[in-house]
ROVO-131807 format. One record per residue (C-alpha): x, y, z; residue number from 1; residue in one letter. Coordinates in nm, 4 decimals. Layout:
BEGIN
((X Y Z) NUM A)
...
//
This chain:
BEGIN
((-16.7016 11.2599 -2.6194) 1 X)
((-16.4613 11.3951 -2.8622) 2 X)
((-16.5215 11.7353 -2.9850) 3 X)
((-16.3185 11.7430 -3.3174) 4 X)
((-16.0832 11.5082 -3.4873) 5 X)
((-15.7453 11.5925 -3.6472) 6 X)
((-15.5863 11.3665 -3.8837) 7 X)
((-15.2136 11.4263 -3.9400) 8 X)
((-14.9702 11.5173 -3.6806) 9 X)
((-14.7303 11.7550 -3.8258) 10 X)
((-14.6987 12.0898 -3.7270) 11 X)
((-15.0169 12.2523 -3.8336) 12 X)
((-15.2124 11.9627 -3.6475) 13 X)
((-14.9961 11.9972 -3.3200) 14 X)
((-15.0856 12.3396 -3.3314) 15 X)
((-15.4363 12.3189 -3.4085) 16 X)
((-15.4942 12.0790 -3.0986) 17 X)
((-15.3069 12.2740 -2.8848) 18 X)
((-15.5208 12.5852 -2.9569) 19 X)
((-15.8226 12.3760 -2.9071) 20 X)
((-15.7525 12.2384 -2.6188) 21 X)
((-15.6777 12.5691 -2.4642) 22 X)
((-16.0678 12.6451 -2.5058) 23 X)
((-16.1524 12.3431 -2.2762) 24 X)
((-16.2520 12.1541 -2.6183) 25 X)
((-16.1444 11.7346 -2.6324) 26 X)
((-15.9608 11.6870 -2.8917) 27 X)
((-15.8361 11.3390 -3.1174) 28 X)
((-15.5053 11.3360 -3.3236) 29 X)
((-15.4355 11.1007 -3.5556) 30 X)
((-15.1103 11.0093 -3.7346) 31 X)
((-15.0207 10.7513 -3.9560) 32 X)
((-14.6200 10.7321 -3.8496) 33 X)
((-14.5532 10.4847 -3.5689) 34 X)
((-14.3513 10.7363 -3.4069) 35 X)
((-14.2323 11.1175 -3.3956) 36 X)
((-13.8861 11.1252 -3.4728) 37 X)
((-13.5665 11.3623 -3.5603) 38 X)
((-13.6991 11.4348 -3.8931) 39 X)
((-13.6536 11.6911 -4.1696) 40 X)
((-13.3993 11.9900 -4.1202) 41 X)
((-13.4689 12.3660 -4.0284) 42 X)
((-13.7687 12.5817 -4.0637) 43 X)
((-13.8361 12.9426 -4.0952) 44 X)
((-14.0862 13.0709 -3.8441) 45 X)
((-14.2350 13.4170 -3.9726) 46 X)
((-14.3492 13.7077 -3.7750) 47 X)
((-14.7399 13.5695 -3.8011) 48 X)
((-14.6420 13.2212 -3.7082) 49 X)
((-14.4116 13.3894 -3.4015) 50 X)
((-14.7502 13.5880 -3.3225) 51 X)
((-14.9553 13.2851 -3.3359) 52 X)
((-14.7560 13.0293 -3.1394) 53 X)
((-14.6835 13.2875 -2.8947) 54 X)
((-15.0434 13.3206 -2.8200) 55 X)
((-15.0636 12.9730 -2.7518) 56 X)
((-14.8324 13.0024 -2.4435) 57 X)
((-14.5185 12.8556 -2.6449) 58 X)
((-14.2772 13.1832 -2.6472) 59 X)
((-14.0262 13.0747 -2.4014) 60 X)
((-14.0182 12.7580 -2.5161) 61 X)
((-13.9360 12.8578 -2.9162) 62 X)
((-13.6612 13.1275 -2.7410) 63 X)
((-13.5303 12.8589 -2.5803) 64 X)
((-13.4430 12.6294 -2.8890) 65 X)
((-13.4457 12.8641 -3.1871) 66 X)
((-13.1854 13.0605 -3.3499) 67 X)
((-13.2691 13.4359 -3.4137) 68 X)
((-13.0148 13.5559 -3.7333) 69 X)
((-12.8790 13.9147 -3.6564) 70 X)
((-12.8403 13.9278 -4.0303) 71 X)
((-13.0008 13.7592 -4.3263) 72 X)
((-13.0496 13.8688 -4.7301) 73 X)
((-12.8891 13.7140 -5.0479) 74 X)
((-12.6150 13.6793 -5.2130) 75 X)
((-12.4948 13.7260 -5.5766) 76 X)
((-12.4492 13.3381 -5.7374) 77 X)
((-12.0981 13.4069 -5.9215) 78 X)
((-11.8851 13.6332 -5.7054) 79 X)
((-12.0665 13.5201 -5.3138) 80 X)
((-12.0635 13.8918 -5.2432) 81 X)
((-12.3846 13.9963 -5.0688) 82 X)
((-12.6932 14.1779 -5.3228) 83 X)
((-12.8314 14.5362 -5.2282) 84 X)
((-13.1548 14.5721 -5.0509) 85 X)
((-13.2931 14.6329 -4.7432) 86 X)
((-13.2491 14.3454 -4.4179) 87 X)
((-13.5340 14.2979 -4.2845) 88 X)
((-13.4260 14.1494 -3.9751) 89 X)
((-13.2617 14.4332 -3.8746) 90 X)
((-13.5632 14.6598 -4.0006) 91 X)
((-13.8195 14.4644 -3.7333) 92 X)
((-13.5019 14.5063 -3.4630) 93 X)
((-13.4787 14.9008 -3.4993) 94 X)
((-13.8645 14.8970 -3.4397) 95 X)
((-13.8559 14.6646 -3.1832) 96 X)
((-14.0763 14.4416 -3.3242) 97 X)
((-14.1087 14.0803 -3.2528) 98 X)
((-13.7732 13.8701 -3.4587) 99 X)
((-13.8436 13.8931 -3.8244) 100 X)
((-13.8264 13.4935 -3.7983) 101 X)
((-13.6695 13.2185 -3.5809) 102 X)
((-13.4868 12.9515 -3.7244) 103 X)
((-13.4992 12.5798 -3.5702) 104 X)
((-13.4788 12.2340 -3.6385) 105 X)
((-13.7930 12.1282 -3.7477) 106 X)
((-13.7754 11.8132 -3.4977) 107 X)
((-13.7107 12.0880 -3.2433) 108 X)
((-14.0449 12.2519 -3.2933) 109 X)
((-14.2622 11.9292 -3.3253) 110 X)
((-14.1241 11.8470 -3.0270) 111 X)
((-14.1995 12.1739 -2.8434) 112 X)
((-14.5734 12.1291 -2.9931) 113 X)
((-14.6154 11.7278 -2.8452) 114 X)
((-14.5178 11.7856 -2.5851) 115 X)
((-14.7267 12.0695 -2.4881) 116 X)
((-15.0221 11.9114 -2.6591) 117 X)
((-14.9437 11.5894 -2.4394) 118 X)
((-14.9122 11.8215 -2.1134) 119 X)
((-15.2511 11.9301 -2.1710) 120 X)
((-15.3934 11.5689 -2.1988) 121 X)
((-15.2001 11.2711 -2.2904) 122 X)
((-15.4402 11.0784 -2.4850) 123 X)
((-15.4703 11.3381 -2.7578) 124 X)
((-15.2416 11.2200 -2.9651) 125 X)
((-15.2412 10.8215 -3.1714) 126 X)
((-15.0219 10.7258 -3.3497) 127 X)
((-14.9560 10.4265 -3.6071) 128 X)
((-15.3509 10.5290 -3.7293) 129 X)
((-15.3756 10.5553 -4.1055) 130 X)
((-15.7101 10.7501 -4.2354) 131 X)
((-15.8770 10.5299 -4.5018) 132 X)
((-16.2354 10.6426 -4.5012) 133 X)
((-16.4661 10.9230 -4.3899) 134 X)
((-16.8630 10.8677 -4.3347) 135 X)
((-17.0415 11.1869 -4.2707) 136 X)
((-17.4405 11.2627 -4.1379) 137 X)
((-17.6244 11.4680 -3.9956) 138 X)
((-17.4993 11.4964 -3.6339) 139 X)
((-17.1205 11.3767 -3.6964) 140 X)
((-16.8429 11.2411 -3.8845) 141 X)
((-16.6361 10.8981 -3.8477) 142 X)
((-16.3218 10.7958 -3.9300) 143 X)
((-16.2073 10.4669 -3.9773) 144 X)
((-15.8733 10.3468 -3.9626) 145 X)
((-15.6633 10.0946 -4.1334) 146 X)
((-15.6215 9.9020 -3.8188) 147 X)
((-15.9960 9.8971 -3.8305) 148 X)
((-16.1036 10.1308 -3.5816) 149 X)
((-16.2926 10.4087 -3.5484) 150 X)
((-16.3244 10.7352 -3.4189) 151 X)
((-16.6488 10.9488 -3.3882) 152 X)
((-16.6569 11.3575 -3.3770) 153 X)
((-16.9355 11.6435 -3.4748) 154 X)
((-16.6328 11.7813 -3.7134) 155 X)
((-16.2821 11.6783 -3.8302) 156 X)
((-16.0174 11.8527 -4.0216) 157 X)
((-15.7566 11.7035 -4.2100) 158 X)
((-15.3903 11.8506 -4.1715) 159 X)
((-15.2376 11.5687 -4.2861) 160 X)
((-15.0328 11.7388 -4.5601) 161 X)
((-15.0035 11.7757 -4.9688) 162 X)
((-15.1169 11.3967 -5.0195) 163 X)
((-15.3800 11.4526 -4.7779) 164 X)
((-15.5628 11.2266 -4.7903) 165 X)
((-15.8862 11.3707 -4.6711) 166 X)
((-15.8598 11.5845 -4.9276) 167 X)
((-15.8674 11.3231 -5.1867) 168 X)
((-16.2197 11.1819 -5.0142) 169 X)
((-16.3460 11.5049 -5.0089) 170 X)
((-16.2733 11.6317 -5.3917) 171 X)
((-16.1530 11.3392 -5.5628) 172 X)
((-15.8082 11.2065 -5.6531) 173 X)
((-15.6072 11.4493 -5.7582) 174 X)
((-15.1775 11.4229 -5.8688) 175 X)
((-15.0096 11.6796 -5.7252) 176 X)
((-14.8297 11.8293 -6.0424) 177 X)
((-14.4249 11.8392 -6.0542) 178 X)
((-14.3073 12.1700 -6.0661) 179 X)
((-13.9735 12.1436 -6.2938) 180 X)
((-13.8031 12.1874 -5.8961) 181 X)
((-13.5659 11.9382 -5.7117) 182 X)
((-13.4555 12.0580 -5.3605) 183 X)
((-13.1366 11.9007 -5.1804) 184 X)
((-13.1387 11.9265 -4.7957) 185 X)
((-12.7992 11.8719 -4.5533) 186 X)
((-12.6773 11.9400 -4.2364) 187 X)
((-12.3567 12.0578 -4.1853) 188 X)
((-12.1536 12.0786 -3.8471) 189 X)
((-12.0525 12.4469 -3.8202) 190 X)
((-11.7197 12.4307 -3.7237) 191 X)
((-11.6572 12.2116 -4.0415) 192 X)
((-11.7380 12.5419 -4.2436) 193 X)
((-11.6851 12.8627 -4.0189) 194 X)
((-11.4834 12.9897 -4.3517) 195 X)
((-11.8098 13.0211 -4.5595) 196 X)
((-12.0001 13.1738 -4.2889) 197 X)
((-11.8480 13.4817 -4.3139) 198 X)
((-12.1449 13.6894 -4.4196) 199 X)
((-12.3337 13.5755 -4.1387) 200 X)
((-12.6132 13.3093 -4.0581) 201 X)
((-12.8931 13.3145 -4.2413) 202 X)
((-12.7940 13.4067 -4.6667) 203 X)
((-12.9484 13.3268 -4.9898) 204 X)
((-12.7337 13.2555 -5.2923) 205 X)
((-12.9567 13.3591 -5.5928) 206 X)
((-12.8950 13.2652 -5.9613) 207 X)
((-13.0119 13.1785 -6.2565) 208 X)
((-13.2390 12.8043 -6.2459) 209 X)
((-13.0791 12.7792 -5.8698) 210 X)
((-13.0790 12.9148 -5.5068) 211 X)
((-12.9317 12.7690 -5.2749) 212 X)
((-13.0080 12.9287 -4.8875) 213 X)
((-12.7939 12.8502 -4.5774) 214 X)
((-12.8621 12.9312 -4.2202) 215 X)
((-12.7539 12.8119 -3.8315) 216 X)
((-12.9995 12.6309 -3.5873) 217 X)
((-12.9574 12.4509 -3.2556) 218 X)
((-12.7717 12.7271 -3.1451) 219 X)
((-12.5495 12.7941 -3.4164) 220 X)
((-12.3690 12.4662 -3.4022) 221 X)
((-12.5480 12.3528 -3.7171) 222 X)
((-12.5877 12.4818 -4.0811) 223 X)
((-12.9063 12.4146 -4.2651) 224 X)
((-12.8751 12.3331 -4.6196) 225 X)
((-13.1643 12.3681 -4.9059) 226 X)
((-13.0885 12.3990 -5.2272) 227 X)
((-13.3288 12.4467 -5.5681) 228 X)
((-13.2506 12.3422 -5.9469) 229 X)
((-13.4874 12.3853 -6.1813) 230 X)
((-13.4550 12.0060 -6.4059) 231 X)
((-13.6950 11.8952 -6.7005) 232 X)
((-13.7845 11.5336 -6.4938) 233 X)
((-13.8055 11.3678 -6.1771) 234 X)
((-13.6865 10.9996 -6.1203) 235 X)
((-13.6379 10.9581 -5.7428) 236 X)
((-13.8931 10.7673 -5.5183) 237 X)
((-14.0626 10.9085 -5.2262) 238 X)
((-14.0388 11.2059 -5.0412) 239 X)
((-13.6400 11.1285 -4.9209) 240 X)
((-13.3756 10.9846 -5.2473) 241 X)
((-13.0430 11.0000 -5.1153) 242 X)
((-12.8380 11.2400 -5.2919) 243 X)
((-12.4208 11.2342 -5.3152) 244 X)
((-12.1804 11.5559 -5.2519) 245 X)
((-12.1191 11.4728 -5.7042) 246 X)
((-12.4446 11.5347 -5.7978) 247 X)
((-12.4682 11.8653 -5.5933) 248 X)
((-12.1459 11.9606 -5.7149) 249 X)
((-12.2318 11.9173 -6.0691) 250 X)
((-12.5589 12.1392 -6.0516) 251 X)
((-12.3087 12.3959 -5.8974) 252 X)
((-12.0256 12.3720 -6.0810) 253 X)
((-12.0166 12.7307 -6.1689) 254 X)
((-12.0732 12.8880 -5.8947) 255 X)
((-11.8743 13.0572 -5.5750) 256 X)
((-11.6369 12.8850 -5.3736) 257 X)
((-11.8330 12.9000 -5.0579) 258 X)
((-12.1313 12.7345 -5.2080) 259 X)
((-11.8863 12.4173 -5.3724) 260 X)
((-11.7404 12.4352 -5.0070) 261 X)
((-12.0845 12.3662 -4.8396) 262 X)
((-12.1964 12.1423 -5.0985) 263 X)
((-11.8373 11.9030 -5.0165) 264 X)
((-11.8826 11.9382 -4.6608) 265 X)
((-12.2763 11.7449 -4.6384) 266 X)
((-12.2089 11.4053 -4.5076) 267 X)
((-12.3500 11.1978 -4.7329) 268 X)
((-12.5424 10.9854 -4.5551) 269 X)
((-12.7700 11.2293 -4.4314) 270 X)
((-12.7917 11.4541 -4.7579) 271 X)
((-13.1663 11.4168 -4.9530) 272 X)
((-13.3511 11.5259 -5.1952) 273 X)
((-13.6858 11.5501 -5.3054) 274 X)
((-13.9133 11.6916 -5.6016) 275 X)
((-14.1107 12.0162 -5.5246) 276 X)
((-14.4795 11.9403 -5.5929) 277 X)
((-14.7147 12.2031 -5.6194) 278 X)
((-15.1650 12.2239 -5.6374) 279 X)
((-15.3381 12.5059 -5.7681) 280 X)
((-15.5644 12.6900 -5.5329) 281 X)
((-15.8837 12.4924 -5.4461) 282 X)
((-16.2321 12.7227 -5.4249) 283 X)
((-16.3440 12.5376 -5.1366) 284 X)
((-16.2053 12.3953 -4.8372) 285 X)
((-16.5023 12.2873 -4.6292) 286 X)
((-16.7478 11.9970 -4.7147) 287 X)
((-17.0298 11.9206 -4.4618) 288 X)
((-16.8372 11.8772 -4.1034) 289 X)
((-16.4955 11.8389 -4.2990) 290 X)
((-16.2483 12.1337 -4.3820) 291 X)
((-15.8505 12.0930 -4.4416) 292 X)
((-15.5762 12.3350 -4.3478) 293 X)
((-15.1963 12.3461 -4.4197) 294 X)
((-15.0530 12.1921 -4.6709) 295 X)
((-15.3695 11.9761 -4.7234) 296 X)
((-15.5380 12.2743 -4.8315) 297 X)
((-15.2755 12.4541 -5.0000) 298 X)
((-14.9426 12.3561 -5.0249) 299 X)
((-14.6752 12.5664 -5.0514) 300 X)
((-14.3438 12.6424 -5.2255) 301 X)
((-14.0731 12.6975 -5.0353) 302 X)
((-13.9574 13.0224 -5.1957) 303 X)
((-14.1598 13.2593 -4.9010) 304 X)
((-14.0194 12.9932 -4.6347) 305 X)
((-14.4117 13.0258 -4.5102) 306 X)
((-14.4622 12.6657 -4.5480) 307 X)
((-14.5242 12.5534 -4.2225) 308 X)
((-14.5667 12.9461 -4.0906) 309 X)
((-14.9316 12.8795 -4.2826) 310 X)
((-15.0514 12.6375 -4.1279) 311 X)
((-14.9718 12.7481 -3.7766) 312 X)
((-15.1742 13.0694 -3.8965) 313 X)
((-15.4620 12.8392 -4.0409) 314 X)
((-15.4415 12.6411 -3.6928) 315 X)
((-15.4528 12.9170 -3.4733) 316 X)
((-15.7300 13.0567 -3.6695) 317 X)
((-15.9229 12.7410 -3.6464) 318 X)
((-15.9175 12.6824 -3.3074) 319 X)
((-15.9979 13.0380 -3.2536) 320 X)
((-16.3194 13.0308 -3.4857) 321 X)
((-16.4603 12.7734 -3.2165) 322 X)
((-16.5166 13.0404 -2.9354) 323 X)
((-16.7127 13.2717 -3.2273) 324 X)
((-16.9930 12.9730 -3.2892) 325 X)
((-17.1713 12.7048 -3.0804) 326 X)
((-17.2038 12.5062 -3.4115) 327 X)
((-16.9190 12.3362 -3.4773) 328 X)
((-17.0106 12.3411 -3.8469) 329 X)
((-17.0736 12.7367 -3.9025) 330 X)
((-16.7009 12.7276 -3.6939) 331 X)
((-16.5647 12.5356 -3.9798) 332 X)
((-16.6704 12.7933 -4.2316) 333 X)
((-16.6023 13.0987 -4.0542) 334 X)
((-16.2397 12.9337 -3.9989) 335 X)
((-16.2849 12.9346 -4.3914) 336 X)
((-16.3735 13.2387 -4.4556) 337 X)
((-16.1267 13.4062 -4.2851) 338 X)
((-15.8373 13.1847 -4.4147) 339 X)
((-15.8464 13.1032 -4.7894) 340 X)
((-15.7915 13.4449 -4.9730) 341 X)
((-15.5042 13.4971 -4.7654) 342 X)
((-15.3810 13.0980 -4.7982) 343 X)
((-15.4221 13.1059 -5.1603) 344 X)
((-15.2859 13.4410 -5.2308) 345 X)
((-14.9414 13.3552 -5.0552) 346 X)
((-15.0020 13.0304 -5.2718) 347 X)
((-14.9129 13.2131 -5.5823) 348 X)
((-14.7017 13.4708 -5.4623) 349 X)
((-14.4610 13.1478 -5.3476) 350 X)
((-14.4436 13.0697 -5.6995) 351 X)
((-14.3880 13.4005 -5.8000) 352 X)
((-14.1268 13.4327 -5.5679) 353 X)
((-13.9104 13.1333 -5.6871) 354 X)
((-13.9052 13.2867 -6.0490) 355 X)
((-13.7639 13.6020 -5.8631) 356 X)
((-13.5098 13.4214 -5.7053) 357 X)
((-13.4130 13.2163 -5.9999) 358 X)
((-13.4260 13.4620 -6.2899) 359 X)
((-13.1716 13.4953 -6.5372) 360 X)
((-13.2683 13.9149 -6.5043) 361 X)
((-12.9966 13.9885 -6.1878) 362 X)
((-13.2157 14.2684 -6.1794) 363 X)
((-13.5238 14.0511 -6.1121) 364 X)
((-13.3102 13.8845 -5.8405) 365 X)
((-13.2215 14.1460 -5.6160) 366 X)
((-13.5735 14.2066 -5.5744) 367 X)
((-13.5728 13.8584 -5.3153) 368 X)
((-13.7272 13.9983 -5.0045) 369 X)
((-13.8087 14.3699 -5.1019) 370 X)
((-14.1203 14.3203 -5.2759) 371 X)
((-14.3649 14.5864 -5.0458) 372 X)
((-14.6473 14.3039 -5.1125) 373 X)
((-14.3827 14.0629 -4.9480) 374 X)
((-14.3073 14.3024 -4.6250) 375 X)
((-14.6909 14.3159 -4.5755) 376 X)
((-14.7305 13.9375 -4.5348) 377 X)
((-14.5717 13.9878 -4.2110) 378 X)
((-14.8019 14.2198 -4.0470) 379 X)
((-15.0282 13.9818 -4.0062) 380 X)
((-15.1845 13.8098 -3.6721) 381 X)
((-15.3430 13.5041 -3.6623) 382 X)
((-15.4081 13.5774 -3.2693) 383 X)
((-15.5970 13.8564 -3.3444) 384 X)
((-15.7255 13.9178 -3.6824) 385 X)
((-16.1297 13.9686 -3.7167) 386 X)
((-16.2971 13.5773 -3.7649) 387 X)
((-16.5498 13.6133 -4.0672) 388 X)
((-16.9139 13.6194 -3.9465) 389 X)
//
C-alpha cells in the first residue's frame, strides 16, 4: 500500500520522496509532464539546501556536477566596477564552512534527484498523470487523474508548484498576482564571452528598475543568464515567450559594456522570458490529510535565489516529521509547524530584497547580500532543526 502521495515532480517533490523513502516509507509521485527533460537554466543551492540534500546521501553527487564560485557579489549598473561589501563566499571558506552555494544546471540537479529516487524503487515516479480532483475521509485521501485513474494514500502533499493545483482544491481558486517583474533567461557558451568574465563567476549587476546576475555552471563552460525589469504590463503567454537579443538590448541600453556584450551574445533561440508572479503568505498549509510545500505553498521571488533551496528545506523537513509521529496526519502538521514562519518570512524578505537590488538609492543597493537578517538565513539546517511537537 502506498504510504503518501506526491503530486508534482520538480525538485521539492524529488526531494521529498527521496527523504521518504530513506525511512522505509512507499512512496507515489505524480507528474503531469510526459517526460523529464533539459529544462530551465541554473540554480542557486544555499547553505540549508547543501545541508539538506547532503543528508539525503546526495553530496558527491552535487560535487560532482556543480560549480562552486570562488568569488561572487555585485556590481555597480553604469561603470561594471564591482560594489563594496563583504563576499560571502569567501567568508564561509575562511571558516571552513560548507560552500556558501553551488551553482548547477537545474536539469543537472533533477536529474541527480530521479535518479536516486528511481535507485531506491523504480515505480515511484509516473509520469504523463495530471491531478484533477482530491476526495478526502476519514482513513485516506484519493487522487484521480485525468487519464482517469486513481491513486489511494492515508496523506498526500502537493509540490506541484505556484499554480498548484492542489492548492486551488484545497483553498479555492486563486490568480497568482503579477508583480510589475519580467525576467529574461540565456545561456551563453563561455568562451564566446571570457572578456566580460573578468570579475569572476558568479556577479550581480544592480541598478535602478533592473539586475541582471551572471554566473558559470557545468563546469564553467556555461554562463547563466537572468535578468529583471521592472514593466507596467505583461503580454506574453505561458511560462516560456521567446525573447530576441533587441528587446534585451533596449531594456539595457544604458548600461555597461559587459552587460550589452552578454545580452548580444544569447543565441536567440534559446533566450526566454517570463513574468514574475508572486502570492501572499497563506495562514494555513494543511487541510485534513493534505498539506503543500514549495512553491505550492509559497512561492518565491527570485531576489534571495532560495527558490528551489525552500523547498528542498520544506522536503527534507517533511519527510523527517514522519519518524516524530505514527499518524501520518499529526506528521503533516508538525511538518507545518515547523516550516511556515520560516517559509513565509523568507517570502517577504524576497520581495524586500528585489527593491534593494533595484533601488534608485545606490546606497540602498550596495546593501545586496549584507543585510545581517540575510547572513542568518543561512545558518539554518533542515537535517537537524527541532520538528514542532
Amino acid at each position: 500500500m502506498t504510504d503518501i502521495i506526491i503530486v508534482g515532480g520538480g525538485i521539492a517533490g524529488l526531494t521529498a520522496a527521496l527523504g521518504l523513502q530513506r525511512q522505509g516509507l512507499k512512496v507515489r509521485l505524480f507528474e503531469q509532464a510526459a517526460q523529464f527533460g533539459d529544462v530551465g537554466a541554473g540554480i542557486t543551492l544555499s547553505q540549508p539546501a547543501s545541508r539538506g540534500l547532503f543528508s539525503l546521501g546526495l553530496r558527491d553527487a552535487i560535487e560532482r556536477d556543480a560549480d562552486i564560485p570562488v568569488r561572487a557579489g555585485g556590481a555597480d549598473w553604469r561603470t561594471g566596477e564591482r560594489m563594496g561589501g563583504p563576499d560571502q563566499v569567501a567568508i564561509a571558506r575562511d571558516r571552513g564552512e560548507i560552500p556558501y552555494f553551488y551553482q548547477l544546471h537545474r536539469a543537472d540537479m533533477h536529474a541527480i534527484l530521479a535518479d536516486a529516487v528511481h535507485a531506491m524503487d523504480p515505480l515511484t515516479i509516473a509520469l504523463n498523470r495530471q491531478l484533477v480532483a482530491l476526495e478526502q475521509d476519514d482513513t485516506g485521501v484519493t487522487a484521480r487523474f485525468a487519464d482517469g485513474s486513481a491513486e489511494r494514500a492515508p496523506v498526500l502533499v502537493g509540490a506541484d508548484g505556484i499554480n498548484s493545483r492542489v492548492r486551488s482544491i484545497l483553498f479555492g481558486e486563486e490568480n497568482p498576482r503579477f508583480t510589475g517583474q519580467v525576467a529574461y533567461r540565456f545561456l551563453i557558451p563561455v568562451e564566446q564571452v571570457q572578456a566580460q568574465m573578468r570579475l569572476g563567476p558568479s556577479l550581480n549587476y544592480l541598478g535602478p528598475n533592473r539586475q541582471l546576475l551572471r554566473y558559470l555552471i557545468r563546469h564553467g563552460t556555461v554562463v547563466n543568464g537572468v535578468a529583471f525589469v521592472k514593466t507596467d504590463s505583461w503580454t506574453g503567454e505561458g511560462w516560456s515567450t521567446p525573447a530576441t537579443n533587441a528587446e534585451m538590448l533596449e531594456k539595457f541600453a544604458d548600461w555597461n559594456d559587459d552587460v550589452k556584450a552578454l545580452l548580444r551574445a544569447a543565441p536567440p533561440e534559446g533566450t526566454r522570458k517570463w513574468a514574475l508572479f508572486d502570492r501572499d503568505p497563506l495562514p494555513q498549509w494543511t487541510v485534513g490529510r493534505v498539506t503543500l510545500m514549495g512553491d505550492g505553498a509559497h512561492p518565491m521571488l527570485p531576489f534571495l535565489g532560495l527558490g528551489a533551496a525552500m523547498g528542498i528545506e520544506d522536503a527534507v523537513v517533511f519527510a523527517r516529521a514522519f519518524t516524530t509521529s505514527a499518524d501520518p496526519v499529526a506528521a503533516l502538521h508538525r511538518y507545518e509547524a515547523t516550516r511556515r514562519e520560516r517559509a513565509n518570512w523568507v517570502l517577504l524578505r524576497s520581495r524586500r530584497q528585489g527593491e534593494i537590488n533595484q533601488s534608485a538609492d545606490p546606497e540602498q543597493r550596495k546593501r545586496n547580500g549584507t543585510d545581517p537578517e540575510n547572513e542568518n538565513l543561512m545558518t539554518y539546517d533542515p537535517a537537524t532543526t527541532e520538528i514542532a511537537a
